[in-house]
ZAMARFI-830041 format. One record per residue (C-alpha): residue in one letter; z, x, y. Coordinates in steps of 0.5 Angstrom, whole numbers, padded with zeros to 4 digits, always signed. Layout:
<atoms>
AZXY/...
</atoms>
This chain:
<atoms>
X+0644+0217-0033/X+0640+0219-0026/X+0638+0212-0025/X+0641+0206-0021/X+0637+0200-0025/X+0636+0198-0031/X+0632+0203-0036/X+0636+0208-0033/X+0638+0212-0039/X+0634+0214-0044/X+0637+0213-0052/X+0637+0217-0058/X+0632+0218-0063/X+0632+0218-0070/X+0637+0223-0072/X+0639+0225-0080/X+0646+0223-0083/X+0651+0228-0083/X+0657+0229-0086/X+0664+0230-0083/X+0672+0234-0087/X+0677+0230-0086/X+0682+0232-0081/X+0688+0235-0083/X+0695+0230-0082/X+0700+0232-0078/X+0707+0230-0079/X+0708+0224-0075/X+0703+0220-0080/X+0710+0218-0085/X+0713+0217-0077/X+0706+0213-0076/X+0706+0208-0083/X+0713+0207-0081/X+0711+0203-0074/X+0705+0199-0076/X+0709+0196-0083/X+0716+0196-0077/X+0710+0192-0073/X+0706+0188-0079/X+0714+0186-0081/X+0716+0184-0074/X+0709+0178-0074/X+0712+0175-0080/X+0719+0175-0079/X+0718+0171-0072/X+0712+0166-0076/X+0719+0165-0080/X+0723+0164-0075/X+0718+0159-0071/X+0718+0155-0077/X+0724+0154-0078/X+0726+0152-0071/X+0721+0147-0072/X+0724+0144-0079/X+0730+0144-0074/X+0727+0140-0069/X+0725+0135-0073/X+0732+0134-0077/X+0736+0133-0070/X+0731+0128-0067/X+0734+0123-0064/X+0740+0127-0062/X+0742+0130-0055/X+0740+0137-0053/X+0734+0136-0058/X+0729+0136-0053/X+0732+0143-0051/X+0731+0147-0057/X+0722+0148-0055/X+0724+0152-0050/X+0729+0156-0053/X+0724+0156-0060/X+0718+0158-0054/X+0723+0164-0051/X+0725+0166-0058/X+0717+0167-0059/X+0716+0171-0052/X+0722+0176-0054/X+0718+0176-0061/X+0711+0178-0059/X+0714+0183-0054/X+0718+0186-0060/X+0711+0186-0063/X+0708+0189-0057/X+0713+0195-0056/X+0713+0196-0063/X+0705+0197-0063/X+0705+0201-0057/X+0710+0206-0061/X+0706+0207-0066/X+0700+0208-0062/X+0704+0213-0058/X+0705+0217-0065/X+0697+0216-0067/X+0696+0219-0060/X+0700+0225-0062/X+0697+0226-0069/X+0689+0225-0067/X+0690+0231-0061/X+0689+0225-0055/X+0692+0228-0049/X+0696+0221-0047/X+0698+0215-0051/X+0693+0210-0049/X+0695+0203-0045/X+0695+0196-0049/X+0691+0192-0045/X+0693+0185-0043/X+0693+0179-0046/X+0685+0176-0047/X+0683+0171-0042/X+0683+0163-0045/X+0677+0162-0041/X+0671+0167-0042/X+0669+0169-0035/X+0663+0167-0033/X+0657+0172-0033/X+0651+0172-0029/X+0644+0178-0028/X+0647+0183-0024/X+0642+0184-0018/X+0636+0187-0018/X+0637+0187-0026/X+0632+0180-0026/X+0625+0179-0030/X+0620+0176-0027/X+0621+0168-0028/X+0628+0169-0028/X+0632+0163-0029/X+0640+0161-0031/X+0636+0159-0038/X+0635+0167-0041/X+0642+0171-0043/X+0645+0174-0037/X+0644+0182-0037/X+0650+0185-0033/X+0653+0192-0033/X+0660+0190-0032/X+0664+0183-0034/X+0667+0179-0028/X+0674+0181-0029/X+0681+0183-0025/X+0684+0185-0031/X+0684+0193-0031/X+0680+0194-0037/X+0673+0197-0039/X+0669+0196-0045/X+0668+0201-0049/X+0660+0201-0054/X+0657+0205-0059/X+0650+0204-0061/X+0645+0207-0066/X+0649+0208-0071/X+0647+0215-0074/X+0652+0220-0075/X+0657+0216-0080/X+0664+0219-0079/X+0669+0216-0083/X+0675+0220-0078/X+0673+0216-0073/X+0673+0209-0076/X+0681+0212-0078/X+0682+0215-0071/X+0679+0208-0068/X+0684+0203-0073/X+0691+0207-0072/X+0689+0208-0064/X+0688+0201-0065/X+0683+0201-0059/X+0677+0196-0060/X+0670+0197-0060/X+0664+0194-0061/X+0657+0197-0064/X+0650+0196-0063/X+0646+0198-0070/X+0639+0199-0071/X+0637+0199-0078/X+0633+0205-0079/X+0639+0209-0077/X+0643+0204-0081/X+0640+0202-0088/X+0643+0208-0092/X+0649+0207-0091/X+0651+0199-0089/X+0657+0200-0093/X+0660+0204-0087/X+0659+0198-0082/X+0662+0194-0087/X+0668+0198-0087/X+0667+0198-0079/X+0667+0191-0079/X+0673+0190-0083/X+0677+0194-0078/X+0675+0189-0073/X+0669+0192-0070/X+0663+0187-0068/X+0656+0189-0070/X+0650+0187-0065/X+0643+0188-0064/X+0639+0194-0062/X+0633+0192-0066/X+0630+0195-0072/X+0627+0201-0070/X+0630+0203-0063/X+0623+0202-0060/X+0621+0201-0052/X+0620+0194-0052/X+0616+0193-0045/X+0611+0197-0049/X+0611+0193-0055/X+0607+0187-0056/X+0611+0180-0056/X+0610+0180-0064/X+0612+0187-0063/X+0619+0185-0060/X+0620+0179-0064/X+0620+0183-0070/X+0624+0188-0067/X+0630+0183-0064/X+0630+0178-0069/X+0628+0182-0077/X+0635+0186-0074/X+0638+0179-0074/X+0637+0177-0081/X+0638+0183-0083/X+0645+0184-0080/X+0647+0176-0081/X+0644+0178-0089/X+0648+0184-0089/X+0655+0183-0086/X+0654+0176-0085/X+0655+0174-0078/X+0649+0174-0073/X+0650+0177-0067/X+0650+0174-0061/X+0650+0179-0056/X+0644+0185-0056/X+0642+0191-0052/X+0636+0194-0052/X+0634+0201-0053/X+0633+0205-0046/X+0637+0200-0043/X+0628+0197-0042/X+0626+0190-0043/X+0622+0184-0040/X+0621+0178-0038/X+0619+0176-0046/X+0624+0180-0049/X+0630+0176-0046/X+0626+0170-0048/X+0625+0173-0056/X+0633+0175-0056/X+0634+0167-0054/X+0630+0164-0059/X+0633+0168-0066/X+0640+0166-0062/X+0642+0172-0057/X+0647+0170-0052/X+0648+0176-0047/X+0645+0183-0046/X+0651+0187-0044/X+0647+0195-0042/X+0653+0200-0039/X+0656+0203-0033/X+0657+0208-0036/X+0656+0214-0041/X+0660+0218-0045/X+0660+0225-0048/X+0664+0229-0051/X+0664+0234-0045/X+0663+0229-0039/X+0662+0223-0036/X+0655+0220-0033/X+0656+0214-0028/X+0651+0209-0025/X+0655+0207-0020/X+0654+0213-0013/X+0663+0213-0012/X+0663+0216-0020/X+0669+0212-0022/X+0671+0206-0027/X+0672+0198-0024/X+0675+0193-0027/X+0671+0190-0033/X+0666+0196-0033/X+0662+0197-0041/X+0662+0204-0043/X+0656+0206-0048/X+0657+0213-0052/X+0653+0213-0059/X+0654+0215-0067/X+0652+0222-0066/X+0656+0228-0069/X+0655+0236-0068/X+0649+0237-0069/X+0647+0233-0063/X+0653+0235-0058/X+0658+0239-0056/X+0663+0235-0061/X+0664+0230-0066/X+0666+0223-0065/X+0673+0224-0065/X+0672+0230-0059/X+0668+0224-0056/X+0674+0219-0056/X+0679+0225-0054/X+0675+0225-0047/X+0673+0219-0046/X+0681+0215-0047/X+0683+0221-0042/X+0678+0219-0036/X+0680+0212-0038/X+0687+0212-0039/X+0687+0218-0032/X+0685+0212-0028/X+0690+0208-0030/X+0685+0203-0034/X+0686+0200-0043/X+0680+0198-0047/X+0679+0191-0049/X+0674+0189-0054/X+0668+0186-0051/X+0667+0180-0055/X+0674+0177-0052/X+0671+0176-0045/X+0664+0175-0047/
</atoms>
């Protein structure tokens, strides 16, 4: 990224699939599978215990102490979760062990019940800029430590990844064109079922300034139909490629249902960092975009992509939160 503003850092271009071994278990996987069942286990227990507590409030009513068990039915499902927390946090310290990551990811906080309130960042604007179009930002407001971690395009279709990011249980969304898709949307439906969102990049990943506004149309909203037709649920949020748009891409995004174009503050490679920012360092609610690139592309595949990255973000004291949570 050499630049400050939008447009800054160019994207990939058309890239052939490529396919990639299985890694080879280590010892802490039967360790792992434990955890997550002890984990999974220890959700349905307390959902038991918070019922029956309930159809015991119901039989004393009326008697003296009754309005005291709510409190006591509310510190038992605080107990619970932290249980559940602590046993979440386990198995991902045995994942982390197992996928060659140099120290176990942090958990990130509670998602906030109120999305903050998102804005254009500054000198991001369009001409005609107005509260009407979806915002386009770098960073989501937030205090919490977290940072947001993206991956666009959709070429190199690793499945090693998809299991490395679910026993990690780090989140993570995608932004998809189709043309690097198409041969292969059951893999983005696996992608989806592991918690994944799916968001627009167009169809084609073309520079949309140079585009006509039929042009940009098609490209933003024939890659809604398709992911909605594909996957189900339309999108709300979309990058353009490059990081490149104006004023009649915004307005296009809006009108085929687009909320919010989050861009990046940072990119991700499997052997260094690059920052828009001049201090060179992580803050709170920064968005992190890396790609679906393999070997062929890079020094790396998606799994040595995640290894560096968690390093520099877990170093700086920061988790990952899932990008939909906080807008």
């Amino acid at each position: 990224m050499n630049g400050r503003g939008p447009g800054a850092v160019t994207g990939g271009q058309q890239r052939a699939r490529r396919g990639r071994g299985r890694l080879r278990r280590r010892p802490g996987y039967a360790v792992l599978a434990a955890l997550l069942v002890a984990a999974a286990g220890s959700g349905c227990a307390a959902g038991t215990g918070d019922s029956g507590a309930g159809s015991g409030a119901k039989l004393q009513a009326g008697q003296a102490g009754a309005q005291a068990e709510p409190a006591a039915g509310a510190l038992g499902t605080r107990a619970a979760q932290a249980e559940r927390a602590r046993l979440a946090q386990a198995a991902r310290a045995v994942a982390a062990k197992k996928w060659g990551l140099a120290s176990t990811p942090l958990a990130a906080p509670v998602p906030p019940a109120r999305k903050p309130h998102i804005t254009t960042r500054k000198g991001f604007e369009v001409e005609g800029q107005d509260d009407s179009l979806p915002p386009v930002f770098t960073t989501v407001p937030t205090k919490d430590k977290v940072v947001f971690l993206t991956m666009d395009d959709g070429d190199d279709k690793d499945p090693e990844l998809l299991k490395m990011m679910s026993e990690l249980n780090i989140p993570y969304s995608a932004f998809l064109s189709d043309y690097l898709v198409r041969d292969d949307y059951t893999y983005f439906k696996d992608a989806q079922a592991r918690g994944v969102t799916l968001n627009n990049h167009t169809l084609n990943h073309r520079y949309m300034p140079g585009l006509s506004y039929e042009e940009q149309k098609r490209e933003i909203c024939d890659q809604q139909e398709i992911i909605e037709k594909q996957f189900g649920k339309r999108p709300r949020l979309f990058r353009p490629p490059y990081g490149n748009y104006n004023t009649d891409t915004l307005k296009i995004a809006k009108s085929c249902g687009i909320t919010a174009v989050p861009l990046w503050a940072e990119e991700a490679f499997p052997d260094h960092m690059e920052w828009r920012e001049e201090d060179l360092d992580l803050h709170p609610g920064d968005i992190i975009l890396t790609h679906f690139r393999g070997k062929k592309d890079w020094k790396g595949s998606m799994p040595d992509l995640i290894r560096s990255v968690m390093k520099v973000i877990t170093d700086k004291g920061y988790a990952v939160a899932r990008l939909e949570d906080y807008v």
